[in-house]
N, C-alpha and C positions, 0 to 999 in steps of 0.2 A: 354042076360041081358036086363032086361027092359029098356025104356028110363029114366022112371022118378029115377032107380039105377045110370044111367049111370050121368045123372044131379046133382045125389048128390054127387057124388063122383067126378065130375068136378067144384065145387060148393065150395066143401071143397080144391081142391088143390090150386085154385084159392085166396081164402082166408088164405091159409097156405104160396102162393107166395108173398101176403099185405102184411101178417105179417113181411116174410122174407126183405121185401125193406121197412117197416119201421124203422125193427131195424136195419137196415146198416142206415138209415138216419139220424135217432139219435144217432147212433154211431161215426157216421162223425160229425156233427154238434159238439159232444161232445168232442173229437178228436183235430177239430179246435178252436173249443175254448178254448182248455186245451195250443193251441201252441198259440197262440197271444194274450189273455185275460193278459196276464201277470199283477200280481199285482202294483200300483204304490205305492211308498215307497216316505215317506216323510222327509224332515230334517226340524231343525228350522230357514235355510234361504230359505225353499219355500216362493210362495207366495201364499195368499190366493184363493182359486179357488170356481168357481161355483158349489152349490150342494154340497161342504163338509159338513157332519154329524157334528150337534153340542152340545157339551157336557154342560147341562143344568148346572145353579148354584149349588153347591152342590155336581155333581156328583161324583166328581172327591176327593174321602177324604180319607186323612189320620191319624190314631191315634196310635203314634210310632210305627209303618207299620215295616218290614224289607224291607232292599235294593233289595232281590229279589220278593220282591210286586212290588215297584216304576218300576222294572227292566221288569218285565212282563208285567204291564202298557204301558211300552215306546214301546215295542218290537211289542205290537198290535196296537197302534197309528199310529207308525210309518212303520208300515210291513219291518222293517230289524234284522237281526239276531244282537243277542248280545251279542260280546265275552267282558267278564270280564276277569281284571288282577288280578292277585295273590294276589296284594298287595293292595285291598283296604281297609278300615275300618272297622271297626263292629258300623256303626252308625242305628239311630233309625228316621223316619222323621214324621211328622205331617203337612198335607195342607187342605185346604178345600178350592176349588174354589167361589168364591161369585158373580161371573160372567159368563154367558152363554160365552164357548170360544170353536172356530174352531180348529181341529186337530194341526195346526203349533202351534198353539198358547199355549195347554196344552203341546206340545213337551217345546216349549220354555220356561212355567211355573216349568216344571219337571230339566227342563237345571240346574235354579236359583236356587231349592229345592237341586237339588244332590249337587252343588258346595258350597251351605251355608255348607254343612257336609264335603267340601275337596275330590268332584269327580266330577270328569270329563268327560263327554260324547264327543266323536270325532267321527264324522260321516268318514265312507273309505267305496268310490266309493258311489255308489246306494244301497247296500246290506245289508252292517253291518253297526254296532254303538260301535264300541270300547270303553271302560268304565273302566277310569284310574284314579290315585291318583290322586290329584292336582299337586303337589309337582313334578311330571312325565309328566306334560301334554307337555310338553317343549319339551320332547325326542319326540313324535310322529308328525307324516306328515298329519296334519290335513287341514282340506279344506281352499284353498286359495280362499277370497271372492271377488269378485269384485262390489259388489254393493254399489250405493254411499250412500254417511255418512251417512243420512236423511233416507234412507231406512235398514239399518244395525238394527236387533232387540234389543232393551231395556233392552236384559236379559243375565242369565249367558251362553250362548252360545258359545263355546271355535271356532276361527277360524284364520285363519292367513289374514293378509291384508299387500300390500306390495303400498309404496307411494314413488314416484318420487320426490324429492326437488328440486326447482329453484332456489331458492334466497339465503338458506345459508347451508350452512355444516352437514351433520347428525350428524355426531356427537358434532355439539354446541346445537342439540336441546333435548339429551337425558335427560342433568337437568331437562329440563321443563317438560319429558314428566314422568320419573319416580314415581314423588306420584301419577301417574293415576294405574300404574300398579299392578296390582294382583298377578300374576303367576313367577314364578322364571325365571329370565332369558327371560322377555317377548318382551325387545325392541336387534335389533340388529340394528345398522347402517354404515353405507358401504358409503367411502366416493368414489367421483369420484376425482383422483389425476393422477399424473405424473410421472413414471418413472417404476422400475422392483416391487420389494416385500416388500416395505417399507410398513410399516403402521404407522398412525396415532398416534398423542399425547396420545388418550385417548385407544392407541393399538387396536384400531379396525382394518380392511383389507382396501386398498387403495387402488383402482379397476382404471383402464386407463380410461382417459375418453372417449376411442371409444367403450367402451361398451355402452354409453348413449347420450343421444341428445344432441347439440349443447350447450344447455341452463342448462342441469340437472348436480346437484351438487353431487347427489348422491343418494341413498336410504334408505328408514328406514322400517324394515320389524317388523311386532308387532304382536306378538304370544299371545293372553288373551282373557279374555270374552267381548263378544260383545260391552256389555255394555261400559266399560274403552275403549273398542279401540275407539267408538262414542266422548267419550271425549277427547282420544286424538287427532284426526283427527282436533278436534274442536281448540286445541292448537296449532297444526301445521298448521291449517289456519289462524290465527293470526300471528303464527311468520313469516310466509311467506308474509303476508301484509307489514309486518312493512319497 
């Protein structure tokens, strides 16, 4: 065999070897990035982050849309799957944003928009967006928030908040909090009392006081949209001044 045969044909195996360790190289690259890229998934008590894509005035509109348009929308906003209930409405919605707004933020707009019709969005875990009647929202184990008042968003955002009383009785401050409430059955309160299984005047449960601090009267646990729980917080910091 000549040499300049023998060069070609070491020439091509050579370049046939490239080819074979580049595609394991991008097949790995592709590989690992399919295992830790993981997509991140947003609720409406994120906070705003650097580099979130933002949805120009306008873009975001609706003109009595069906609930599976709004439903599709939230699902790519927010990258979590969306199990609907059986039982929601046959409603029609209309929005048109007239402000440039970040990801949470059209989540939180959409919150308002579904609840003005009587639905409910409950965020469960990282993954899904549970999407329930209003009227229903009370049965489900929706996210318990801990962020303070001030930062709790201004919209129909459904979450649970649960607050420690010092100074007086949960259940003497249900009066005051009730016209805040929206949702059925949204305040519970839990006094700290003395003795076996007795409850309270107003039949609430009446929990030993060693389940809580020295100083705490008890708890008031508030199931509703954001917005109202903001106000009520707002009331239960005044009663607790007084």
């Amino acid at each position: 065999m000549k040499a300049s045969s023998k060069l070609l044909i070491l020439a091509a195996l050579l370049c046939g070897a490239g080819f074979l360790i580049w595609n394991l190289r991008v097949f790995k690259d592709q590989h690992s990035t399919s295992l830790t890229a993981a997509p991140r998934t947003l609720s409406s008590f994120d906070l705003p982050a650097p580099g979130d894509k933002i949805t120009p005035a306008g873009m975001l509109k609706f003109e009595q849309a069906e609930l599976a348009q709004v439903l599709n929308i939230y699902a790519e906003i927010s990258s979590r799957s969306i199990i609907r209930s059986g039982t929601l409405p046959e409603v029609k919605f209309t929005f048109s944003n007239q402000t440039p707004m970040s990801p949470v933020e059209v989540l939180r707009a959409l919150d308002t928009v579904l609840a003005a019709q009587g639905i409910v969005t409950v965020p469960l875990g990282t993954q899904f967006i549970k999407v329930v009647a209003a009227k229903e929202a009370h049965l489900e184990a929706g996210p318990v928030i801990e962020l303070p008042p001030d930062q709790l968003p201004d919209s129909s955002s459904f979450l649970i908040y649960v607050v420690k009383m010092k100074n007086i009785a949960p259940s003497r401050a249900i009066a005051a909090l009730q016209p805040f409430a929206r949702l059925p059955n949204s305040i519970m309160a839990i006094d700290a009392g003395r003795g076996g299984p007795p409850t309270s005047k107003a039949n609430l449960p009446v929990l030993p006081p060693s389940l809580f601090g020295v100083k705490d009267k008890g708890i008031i646990i508030l199931r509703d949209y954001s917005s109202n729980v903001r106000q009520m917080l707002q009331v239960l910091k005044k009663l607790e001044a007084e």
